[in-house]
Backbone as CSV, one residue per row, in Angstrom:
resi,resn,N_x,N_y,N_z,CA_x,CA_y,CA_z,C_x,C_y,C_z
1,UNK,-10.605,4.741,-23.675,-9.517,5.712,-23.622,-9.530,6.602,-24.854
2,UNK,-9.255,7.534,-24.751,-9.182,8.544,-25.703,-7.876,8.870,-26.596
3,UNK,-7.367,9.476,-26.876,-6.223,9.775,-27.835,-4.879,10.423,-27.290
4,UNK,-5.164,11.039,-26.007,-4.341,11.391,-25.192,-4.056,10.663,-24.155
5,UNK,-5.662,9.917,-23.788,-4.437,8.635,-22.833,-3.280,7.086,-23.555
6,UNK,-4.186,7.496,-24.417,-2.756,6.294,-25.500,-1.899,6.799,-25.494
7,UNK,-1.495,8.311,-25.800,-0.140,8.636,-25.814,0.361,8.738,-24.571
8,UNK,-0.372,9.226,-23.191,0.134,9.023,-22.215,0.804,7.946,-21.452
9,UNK,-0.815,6.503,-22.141,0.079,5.395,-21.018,0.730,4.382,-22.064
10,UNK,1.530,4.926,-23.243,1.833,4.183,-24.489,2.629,2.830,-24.109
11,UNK,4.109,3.364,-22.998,4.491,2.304,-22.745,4.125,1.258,-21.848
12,UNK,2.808,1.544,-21.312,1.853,0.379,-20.430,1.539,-0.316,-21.667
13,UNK,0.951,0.230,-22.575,0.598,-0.384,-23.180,1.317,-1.098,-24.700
14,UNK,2.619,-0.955,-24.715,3.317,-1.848,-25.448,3.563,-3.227,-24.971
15,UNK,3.348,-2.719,-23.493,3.782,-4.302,-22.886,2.641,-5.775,-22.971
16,UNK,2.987,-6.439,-23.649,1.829,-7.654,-23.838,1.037,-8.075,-22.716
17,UNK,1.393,-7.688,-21.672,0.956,-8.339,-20.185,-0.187,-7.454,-19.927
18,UNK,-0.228,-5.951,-20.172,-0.944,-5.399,-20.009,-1.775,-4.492,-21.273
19,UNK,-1.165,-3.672,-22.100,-1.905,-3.537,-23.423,-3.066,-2.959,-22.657
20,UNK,-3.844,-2.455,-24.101,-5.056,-1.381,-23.797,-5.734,-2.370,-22.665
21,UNK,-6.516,-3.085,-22.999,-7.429,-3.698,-21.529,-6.901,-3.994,-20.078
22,UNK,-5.961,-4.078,-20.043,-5.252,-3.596,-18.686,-4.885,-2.608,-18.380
23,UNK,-4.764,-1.600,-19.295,-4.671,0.000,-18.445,-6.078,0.233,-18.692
24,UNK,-6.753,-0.137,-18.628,-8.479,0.103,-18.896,-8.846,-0.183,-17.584
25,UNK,-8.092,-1.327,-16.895,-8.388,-1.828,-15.770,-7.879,-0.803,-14.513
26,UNK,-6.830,-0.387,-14.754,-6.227,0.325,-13.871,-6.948,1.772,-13.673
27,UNK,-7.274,2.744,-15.163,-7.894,3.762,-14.957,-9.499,3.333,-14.449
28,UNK,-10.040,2.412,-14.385,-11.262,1.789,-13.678,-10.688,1.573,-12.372
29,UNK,-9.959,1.389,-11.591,-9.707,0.907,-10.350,-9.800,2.074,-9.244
30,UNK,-9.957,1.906,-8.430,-10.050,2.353,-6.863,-8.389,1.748,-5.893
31,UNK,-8.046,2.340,-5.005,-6.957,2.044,-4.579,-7.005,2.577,-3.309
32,UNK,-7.101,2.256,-2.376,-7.260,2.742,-0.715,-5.544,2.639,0.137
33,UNK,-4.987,3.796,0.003,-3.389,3.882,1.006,-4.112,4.368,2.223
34,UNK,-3.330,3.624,3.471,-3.474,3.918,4.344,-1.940,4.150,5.020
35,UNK,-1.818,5.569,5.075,-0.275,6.096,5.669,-0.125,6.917,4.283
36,UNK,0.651,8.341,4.524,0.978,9.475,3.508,2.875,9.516,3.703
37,UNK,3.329,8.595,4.758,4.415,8.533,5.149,5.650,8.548,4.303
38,UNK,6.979,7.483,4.620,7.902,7.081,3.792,7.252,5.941,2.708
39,UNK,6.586,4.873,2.680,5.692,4.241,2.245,4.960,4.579,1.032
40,UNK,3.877,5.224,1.918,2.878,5.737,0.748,3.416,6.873,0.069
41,UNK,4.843,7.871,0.632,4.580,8.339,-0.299,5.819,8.185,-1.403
42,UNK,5.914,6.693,-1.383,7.254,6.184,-2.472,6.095,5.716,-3.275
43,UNK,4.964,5.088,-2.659,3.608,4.016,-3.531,2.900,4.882,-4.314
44,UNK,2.722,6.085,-3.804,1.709,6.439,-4.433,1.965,7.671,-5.957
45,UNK,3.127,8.155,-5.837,3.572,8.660,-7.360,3.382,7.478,-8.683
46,UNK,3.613,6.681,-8.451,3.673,5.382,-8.919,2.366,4.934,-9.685
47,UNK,1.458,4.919,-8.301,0.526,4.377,-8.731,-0.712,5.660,-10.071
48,UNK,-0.317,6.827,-9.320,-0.747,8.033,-9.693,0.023,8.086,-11.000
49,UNK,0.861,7.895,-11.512,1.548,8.509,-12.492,1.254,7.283,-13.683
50,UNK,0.752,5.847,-13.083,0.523,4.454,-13.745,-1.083,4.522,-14.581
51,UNK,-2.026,5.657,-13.762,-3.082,5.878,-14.120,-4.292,5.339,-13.300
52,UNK,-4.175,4.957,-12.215,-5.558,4.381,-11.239,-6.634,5.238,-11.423
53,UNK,-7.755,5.210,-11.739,-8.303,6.196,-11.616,-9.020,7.157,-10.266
54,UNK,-9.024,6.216,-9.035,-9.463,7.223,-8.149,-8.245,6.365,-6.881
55,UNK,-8.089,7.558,-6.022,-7.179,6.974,-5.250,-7.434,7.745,-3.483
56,UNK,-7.978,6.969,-2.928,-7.970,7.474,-1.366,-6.994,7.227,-0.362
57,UNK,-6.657,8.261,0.017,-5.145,8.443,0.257,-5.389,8.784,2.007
58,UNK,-5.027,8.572,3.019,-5.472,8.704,4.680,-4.454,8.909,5.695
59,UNK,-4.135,9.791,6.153,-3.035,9.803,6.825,-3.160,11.751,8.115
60,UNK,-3.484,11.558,9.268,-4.158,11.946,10.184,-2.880,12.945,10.782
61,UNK,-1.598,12.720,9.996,-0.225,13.215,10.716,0.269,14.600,9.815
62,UNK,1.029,15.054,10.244,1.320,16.858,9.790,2.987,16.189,9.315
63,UNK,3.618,16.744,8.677,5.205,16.948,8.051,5.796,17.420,9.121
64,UNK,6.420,16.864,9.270,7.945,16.893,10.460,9.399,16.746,10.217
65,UNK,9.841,17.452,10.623,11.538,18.080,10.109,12.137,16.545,9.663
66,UNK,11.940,15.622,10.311,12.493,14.044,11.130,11.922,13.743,9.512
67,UNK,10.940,13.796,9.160,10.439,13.425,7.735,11.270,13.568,6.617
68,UNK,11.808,14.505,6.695,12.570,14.686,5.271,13.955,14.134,4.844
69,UNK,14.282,13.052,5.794,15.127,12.477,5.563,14.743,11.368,4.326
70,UNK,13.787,10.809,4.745,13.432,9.676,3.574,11.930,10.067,2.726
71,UNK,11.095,10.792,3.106,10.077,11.067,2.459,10.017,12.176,1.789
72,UNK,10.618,11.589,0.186,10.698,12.642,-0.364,9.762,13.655,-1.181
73,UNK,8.594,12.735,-1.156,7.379,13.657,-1.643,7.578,15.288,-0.785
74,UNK,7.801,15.048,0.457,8.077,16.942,0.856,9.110,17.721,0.861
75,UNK,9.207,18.881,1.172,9.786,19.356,0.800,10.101,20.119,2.128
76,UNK,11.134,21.370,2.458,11.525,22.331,3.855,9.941,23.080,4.235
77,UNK,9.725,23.102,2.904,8.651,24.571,2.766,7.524,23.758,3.488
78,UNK,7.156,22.971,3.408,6.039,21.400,3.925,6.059,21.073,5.175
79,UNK,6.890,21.480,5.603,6.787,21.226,7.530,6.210,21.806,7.984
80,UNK,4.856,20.703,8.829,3.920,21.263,10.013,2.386,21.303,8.903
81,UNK,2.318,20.922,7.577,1.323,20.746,7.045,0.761,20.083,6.917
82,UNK,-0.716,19.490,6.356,-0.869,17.884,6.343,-0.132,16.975,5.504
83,UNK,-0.294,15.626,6.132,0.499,14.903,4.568,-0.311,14.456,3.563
84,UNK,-1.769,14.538,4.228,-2.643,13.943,3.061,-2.806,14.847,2.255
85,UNK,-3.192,16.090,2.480,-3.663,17.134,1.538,-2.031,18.151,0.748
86,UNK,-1.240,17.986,1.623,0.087,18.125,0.857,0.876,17.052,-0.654
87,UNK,0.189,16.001,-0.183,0.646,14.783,-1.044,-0.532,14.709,-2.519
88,UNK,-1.521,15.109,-1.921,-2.577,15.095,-2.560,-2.189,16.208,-4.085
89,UNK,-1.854,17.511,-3.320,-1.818,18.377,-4.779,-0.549,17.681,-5.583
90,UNK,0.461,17.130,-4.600,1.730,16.663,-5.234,1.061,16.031,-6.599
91,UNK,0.310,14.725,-5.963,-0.096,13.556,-6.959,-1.092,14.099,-8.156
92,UNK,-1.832,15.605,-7.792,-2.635,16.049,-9.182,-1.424,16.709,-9.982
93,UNK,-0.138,16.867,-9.438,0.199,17.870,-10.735,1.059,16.478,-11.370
94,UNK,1.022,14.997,-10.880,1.516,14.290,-11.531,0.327,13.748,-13.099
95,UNK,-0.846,13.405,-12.182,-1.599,13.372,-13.142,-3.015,13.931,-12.741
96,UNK,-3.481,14.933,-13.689,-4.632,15.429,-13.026,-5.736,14.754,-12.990
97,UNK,-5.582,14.066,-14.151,-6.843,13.252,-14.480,-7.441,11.686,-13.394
98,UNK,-6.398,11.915,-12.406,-6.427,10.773,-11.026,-7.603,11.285,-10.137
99,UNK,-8.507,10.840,-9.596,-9.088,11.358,-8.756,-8.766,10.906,-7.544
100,UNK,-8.506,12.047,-6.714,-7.357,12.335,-5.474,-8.492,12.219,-3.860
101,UNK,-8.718,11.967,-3.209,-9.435,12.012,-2.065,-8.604,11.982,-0.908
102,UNK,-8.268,13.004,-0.589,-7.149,13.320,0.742,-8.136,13.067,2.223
103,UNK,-7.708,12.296,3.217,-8.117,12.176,4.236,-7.507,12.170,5.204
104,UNK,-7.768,13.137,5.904,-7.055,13.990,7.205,-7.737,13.494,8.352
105,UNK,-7.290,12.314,8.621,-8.102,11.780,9.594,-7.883,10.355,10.482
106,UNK,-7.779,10.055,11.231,-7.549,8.667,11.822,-8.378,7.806,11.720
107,UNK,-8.438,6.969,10.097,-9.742,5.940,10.388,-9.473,5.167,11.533
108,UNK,-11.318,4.675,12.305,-11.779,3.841,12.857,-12.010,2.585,12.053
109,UNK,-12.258,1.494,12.961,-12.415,0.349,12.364,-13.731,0.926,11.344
110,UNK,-14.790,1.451,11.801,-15.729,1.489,10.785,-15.505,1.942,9.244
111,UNK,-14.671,2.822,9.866,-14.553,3.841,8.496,-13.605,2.895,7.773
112,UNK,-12.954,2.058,8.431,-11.972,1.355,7.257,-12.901,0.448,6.588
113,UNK,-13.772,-0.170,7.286,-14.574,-1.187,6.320,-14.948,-0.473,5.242
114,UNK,-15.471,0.887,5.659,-16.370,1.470,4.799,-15.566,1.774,3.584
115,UNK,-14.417,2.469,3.564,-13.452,2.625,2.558,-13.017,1.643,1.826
116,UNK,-12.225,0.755,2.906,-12.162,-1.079,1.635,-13.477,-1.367,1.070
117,UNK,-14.673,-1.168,1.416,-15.616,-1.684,0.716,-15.503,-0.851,-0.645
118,UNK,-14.893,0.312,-0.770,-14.870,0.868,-1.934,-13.936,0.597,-3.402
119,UNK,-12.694,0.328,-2.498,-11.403,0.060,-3.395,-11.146,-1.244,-3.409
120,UNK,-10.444,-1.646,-4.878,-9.850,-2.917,-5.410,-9.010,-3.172,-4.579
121,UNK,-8.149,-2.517,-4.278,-6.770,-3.059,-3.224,-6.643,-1.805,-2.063
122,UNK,-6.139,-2.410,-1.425,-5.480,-1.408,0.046,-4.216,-1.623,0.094
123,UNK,-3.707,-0.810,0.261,-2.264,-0.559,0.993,-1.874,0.103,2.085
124,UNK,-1.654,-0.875,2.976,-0.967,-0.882,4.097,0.070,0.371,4.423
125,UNK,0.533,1.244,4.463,1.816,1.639,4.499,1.694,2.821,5.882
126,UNK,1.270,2.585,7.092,1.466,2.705,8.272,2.366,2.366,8.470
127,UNK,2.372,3.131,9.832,3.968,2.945,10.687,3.350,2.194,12.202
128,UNK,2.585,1.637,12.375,1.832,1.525,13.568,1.706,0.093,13.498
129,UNK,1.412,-1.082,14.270,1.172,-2.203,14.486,-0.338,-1.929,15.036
130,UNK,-1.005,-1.733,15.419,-2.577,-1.538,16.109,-3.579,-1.217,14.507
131,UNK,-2.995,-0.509,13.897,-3.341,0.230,12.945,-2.717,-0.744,11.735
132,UNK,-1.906,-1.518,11.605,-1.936,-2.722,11.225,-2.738,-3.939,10.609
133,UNK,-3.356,-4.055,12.588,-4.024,-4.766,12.560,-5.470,-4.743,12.498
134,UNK,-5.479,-3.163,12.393,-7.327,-2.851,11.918,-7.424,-2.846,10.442
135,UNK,-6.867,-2.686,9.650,-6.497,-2.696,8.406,-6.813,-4.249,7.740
136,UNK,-6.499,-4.898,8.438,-6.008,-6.325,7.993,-7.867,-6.561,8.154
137,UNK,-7.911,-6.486,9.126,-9.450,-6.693,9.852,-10.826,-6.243,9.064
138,UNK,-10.549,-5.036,8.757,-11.345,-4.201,7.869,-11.008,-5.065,5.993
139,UNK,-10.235,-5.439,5.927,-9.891,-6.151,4.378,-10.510,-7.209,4.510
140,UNK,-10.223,-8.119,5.461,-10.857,-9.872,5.813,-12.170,-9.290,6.066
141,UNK,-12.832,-8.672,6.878,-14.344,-7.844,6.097,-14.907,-7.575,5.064
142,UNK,-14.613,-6.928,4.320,-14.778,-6.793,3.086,-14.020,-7.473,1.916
143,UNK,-13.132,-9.042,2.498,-12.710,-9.213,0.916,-11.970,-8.698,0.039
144,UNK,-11.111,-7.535,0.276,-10.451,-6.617,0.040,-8.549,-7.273,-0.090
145,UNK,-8.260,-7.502,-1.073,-6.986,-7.749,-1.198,-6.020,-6.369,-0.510
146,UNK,-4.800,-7.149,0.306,-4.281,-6.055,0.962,-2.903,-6.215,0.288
147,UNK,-2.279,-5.020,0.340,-0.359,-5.250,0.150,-0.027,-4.275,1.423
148,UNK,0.581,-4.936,2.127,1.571,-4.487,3.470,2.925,-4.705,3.230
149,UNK,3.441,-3.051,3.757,4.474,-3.279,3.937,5.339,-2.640,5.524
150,UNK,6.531,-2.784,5.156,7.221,-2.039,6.729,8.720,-1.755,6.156
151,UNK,8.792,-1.388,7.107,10.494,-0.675,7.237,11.207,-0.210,8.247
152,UNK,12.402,-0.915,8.668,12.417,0.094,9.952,14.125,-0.926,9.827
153,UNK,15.153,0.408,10.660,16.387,0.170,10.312,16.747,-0.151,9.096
154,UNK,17.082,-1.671,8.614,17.809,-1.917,7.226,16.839,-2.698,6.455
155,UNK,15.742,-3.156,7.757,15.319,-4.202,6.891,13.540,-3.946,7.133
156,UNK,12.871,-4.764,5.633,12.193,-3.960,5.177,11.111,-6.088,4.739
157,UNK,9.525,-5.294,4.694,9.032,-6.906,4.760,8.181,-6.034,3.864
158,UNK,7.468,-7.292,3.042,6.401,-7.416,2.018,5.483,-8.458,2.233
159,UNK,3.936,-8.135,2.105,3.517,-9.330,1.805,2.001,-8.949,0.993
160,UNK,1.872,-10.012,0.467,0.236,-9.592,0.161,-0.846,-10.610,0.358
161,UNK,-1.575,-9.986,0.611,-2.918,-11.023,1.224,-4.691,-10.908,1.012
162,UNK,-4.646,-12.504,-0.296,-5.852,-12.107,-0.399,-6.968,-12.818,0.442
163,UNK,-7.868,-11.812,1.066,-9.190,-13.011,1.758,-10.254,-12.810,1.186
164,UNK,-9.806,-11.892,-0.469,-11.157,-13.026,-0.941,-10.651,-14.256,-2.106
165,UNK,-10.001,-14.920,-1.588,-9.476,-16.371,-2.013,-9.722,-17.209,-0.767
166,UNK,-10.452,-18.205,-1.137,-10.426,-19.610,-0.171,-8.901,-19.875,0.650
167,UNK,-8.797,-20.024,1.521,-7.795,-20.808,2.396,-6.669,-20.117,2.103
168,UNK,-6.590,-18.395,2.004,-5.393,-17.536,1.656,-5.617,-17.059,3.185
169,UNK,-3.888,-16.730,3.949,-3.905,-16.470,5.130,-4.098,-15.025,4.894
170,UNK,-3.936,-14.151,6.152,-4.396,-12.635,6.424,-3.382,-12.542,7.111
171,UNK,-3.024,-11.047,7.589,-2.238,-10.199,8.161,-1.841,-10.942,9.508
172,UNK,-2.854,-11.380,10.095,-3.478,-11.541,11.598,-2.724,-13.684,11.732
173,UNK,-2.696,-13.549,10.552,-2.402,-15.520,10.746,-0.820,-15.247,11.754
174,UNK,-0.067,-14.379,10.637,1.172,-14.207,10.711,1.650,-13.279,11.897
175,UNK,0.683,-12.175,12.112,1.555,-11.366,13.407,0.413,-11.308,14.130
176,UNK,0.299,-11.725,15.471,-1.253,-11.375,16.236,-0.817,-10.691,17.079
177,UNK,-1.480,-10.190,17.882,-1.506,-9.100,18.957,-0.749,-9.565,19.924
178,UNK,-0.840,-10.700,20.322,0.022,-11.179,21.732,1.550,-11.088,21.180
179,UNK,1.955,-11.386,20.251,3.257,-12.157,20.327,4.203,-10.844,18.886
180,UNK,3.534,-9.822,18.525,4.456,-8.710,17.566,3.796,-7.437,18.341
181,UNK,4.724,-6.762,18.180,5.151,-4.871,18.057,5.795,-4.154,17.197
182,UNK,5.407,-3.009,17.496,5.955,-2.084,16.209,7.536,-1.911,16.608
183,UNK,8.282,-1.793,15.379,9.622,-1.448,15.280,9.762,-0.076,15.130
184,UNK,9.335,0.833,15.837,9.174,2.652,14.884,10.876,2.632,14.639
185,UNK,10.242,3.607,13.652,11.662,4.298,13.008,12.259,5.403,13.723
186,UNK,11.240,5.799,14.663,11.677,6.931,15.892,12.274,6.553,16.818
187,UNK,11.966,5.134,17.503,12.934,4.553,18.058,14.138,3.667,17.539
188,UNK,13.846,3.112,16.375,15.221,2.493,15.861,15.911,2.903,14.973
189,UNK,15.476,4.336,14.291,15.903,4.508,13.084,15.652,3.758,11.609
190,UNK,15.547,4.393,10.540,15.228,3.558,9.154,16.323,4.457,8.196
191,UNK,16.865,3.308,7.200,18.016,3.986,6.190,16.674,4.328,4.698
192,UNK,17.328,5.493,4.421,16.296,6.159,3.917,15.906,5.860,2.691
193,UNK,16.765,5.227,1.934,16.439,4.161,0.501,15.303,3.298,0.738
194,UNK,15.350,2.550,1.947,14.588,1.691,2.168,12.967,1.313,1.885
195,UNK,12.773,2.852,2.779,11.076,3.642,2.564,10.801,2.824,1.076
196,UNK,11.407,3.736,0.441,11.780,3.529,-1.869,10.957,2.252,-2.532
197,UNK,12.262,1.500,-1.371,12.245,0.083,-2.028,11.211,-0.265,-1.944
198,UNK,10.463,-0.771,-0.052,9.461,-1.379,0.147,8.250,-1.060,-0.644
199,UNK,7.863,0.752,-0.468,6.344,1.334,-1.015,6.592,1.037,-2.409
200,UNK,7.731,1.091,-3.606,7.447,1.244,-4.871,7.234,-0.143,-5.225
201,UNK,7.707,-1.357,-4.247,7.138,-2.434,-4.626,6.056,-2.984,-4.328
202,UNK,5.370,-1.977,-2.896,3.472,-2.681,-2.882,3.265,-1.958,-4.376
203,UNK,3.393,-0.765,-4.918,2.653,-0.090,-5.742,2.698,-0.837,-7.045
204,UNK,3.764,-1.786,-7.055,4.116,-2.764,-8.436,3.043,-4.207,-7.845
205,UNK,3.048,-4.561,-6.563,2.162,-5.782,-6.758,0.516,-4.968,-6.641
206,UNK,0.293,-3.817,-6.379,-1.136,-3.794,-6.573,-1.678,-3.446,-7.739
207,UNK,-0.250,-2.803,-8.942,-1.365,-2.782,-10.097,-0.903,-4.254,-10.540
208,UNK,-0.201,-5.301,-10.126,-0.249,-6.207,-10.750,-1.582,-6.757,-10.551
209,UNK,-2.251,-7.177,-9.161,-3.423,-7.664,-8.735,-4.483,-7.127,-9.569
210,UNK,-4.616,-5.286,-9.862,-5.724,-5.412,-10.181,-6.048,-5.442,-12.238
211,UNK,-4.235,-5.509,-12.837,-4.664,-5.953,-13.972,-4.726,-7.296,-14.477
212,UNK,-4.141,-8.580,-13.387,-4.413,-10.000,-13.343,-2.969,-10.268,-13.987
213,UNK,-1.614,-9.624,-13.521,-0.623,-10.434,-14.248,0.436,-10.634,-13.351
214,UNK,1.278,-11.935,-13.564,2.066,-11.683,-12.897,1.917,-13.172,-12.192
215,UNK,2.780,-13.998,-11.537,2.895,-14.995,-10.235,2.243,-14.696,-9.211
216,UNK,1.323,-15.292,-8.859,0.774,-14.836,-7.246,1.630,-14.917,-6.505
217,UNK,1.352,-13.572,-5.258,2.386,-13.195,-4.418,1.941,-13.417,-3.152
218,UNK,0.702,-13.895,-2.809,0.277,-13.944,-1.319,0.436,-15.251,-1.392
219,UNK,0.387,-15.378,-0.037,0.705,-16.477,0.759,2.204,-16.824,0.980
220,UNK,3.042,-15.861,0.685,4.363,-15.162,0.991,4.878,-13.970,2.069
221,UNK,5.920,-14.123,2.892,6.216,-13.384,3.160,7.795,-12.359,2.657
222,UNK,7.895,-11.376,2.337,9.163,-11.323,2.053,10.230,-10.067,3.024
223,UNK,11.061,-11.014,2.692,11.726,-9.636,3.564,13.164,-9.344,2.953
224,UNK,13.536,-8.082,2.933,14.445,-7.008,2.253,15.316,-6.817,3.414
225,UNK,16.777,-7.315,3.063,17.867,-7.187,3.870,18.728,-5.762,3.016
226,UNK,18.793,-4.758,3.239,19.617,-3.738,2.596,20.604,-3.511,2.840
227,UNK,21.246,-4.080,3.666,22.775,-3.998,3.844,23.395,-5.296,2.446
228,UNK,22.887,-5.974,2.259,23.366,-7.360,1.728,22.162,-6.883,0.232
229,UNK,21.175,-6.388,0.253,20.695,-6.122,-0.895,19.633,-7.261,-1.423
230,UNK,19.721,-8.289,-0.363,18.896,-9.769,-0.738,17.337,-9.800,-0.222
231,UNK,16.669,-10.443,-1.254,15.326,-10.647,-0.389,15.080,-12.308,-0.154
232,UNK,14.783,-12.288,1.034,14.443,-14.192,1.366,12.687,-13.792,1.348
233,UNK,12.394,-15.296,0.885,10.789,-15.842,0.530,10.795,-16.602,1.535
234,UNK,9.638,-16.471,2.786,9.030,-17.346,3.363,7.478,-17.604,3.187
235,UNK,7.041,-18.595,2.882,5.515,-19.300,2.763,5.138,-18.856,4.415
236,UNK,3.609,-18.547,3.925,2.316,-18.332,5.026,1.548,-19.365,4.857
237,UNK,0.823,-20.000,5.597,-0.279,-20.958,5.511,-1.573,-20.180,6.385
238,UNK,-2.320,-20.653,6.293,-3.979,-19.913,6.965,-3.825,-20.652,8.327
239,UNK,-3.939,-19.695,9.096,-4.299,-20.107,10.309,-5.428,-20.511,10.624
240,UNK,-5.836,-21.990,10.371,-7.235,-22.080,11.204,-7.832,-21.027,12.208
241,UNK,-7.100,-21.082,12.961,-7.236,-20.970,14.630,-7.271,-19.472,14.549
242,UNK,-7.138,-18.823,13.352,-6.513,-17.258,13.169,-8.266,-16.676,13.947
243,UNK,-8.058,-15.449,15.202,-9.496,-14.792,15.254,-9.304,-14.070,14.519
244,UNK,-9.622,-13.080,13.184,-9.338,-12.494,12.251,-9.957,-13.489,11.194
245,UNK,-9.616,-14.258,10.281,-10.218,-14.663,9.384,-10.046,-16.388,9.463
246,UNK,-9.872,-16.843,10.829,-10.015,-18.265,11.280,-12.146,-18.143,11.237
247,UNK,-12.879,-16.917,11.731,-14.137,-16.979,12.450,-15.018,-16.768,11.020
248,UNK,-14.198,-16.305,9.263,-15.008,-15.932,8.386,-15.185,-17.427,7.498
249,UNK,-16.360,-17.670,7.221,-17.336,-18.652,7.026,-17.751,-18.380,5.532
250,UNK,-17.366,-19.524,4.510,-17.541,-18.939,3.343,-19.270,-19.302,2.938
């Protein structure tokens, strides 16, 4: 680091937990969001403004009036544009020195492997259950620690999941295709704090993951009641039986 990023990331680095070699870690890191939404775009000022150094950002959808209730990265003037490449200049004038990779596009399963194969962590922050579960799929592929989150009405879930740890469950243990669906916020509505809460806290457990501090958080599920303001902890265990990362063979 140079003389201007000390003064920049000074108070990262007063903190004992992290200090120069952990923001060393962070401006070294890669970071893969998937969704430019309410989510990613509470996660990703955050992570951008924390210092990651490269950040691929994916999201295939345009700004919509319905958007600006909770996603406040846009703005009136922003409707009908992309969100990746709209979010994108947002996050250079936070920090320029981030390298920004806007993707206007609907990854395929391939392309997601191909991308997690690139980045330290992924984040989840879709609005989709299918898209979910390719995500999850594409991480248990590549080994790729994930943070997922959701939101929809009041209440709001966290979890993180690593498969490259022995006998750590995946996305897929906990919700499989037969038996979950998506909650959209188009059909049920979401209170607009919420978005806030969930994305600014994947963006707090993924630079925790990739500077090594902190209580491990996977193999948890959590969920955010916002009317009551409480979060309850439920334990995940690995699904043997999981097809997803029951079939990966160490």
């Amino acid at each position: 680091m140079n003389d201007r990023d000390l003064l920049r990331y000074s108070r990262h680095i007063l903190l004992d937990e992290i200090g120069i070699e952990g923001q060393e870690k962070l401006l070294a890191a890669t970071v893969l969001v998937v969704g430019c939404g309410g989510l990613g775009a509470a996660a990703l000022p955050f992570l951008t403004a924390a210092g990651i150094g490269t950040l691929l950002i994916a999201d295939d959808d345009v700004i919509d009036e319905t958007n600006l209730q909770r996603q406040t990265a846009f703005t009136e003037a922003d409707v009908g544009s992309s969100k990746a490449h709209t979010l994108q200049q947002r996050l250079h004038a936070i920090n320029s020195r981030c390298q920004i990779s806007a993707l206007n596009e609907r990854l395929d399963e391939a392309r997601l492997i191909e991308l997690a194969q690139q980045a330290d962590v992924v984040l989840d922050c879709c609005d989709n259950f299918a898209t979910r579960l390719a995500v999850n799929r594409a991480c248990v592929a590549t080994k790729t620690p994930l943070v997922s989150g959701a939101a929809v009405r009041f209440e709001g879930q966290l979890a993180v999941y690593r498969p490259d740890l022995p006998d750590a469950p995946c996305y897929a243990c906990l919700f499989d295709g037969d038996h979950a669906s998506d909650g959209a916020c188009a059909l049920f509505g979401v209170f607009s704090p919420l978005v806030g809460i969930i994305g600014t806290t994947q963006a707090a457990e993924a630079l925790k993951l990739i500077i090594g501090i902190g209580s491990a958080s996977h193999g948890y599920l959590r969920l955010y009641d916002a009317l009551s303001g409480e979060w309850q902890c439920f334990q995940v265990d690995k699904n043997e039986a999981c097809r997803v990362c029951g079939k990966v063979k160490e």
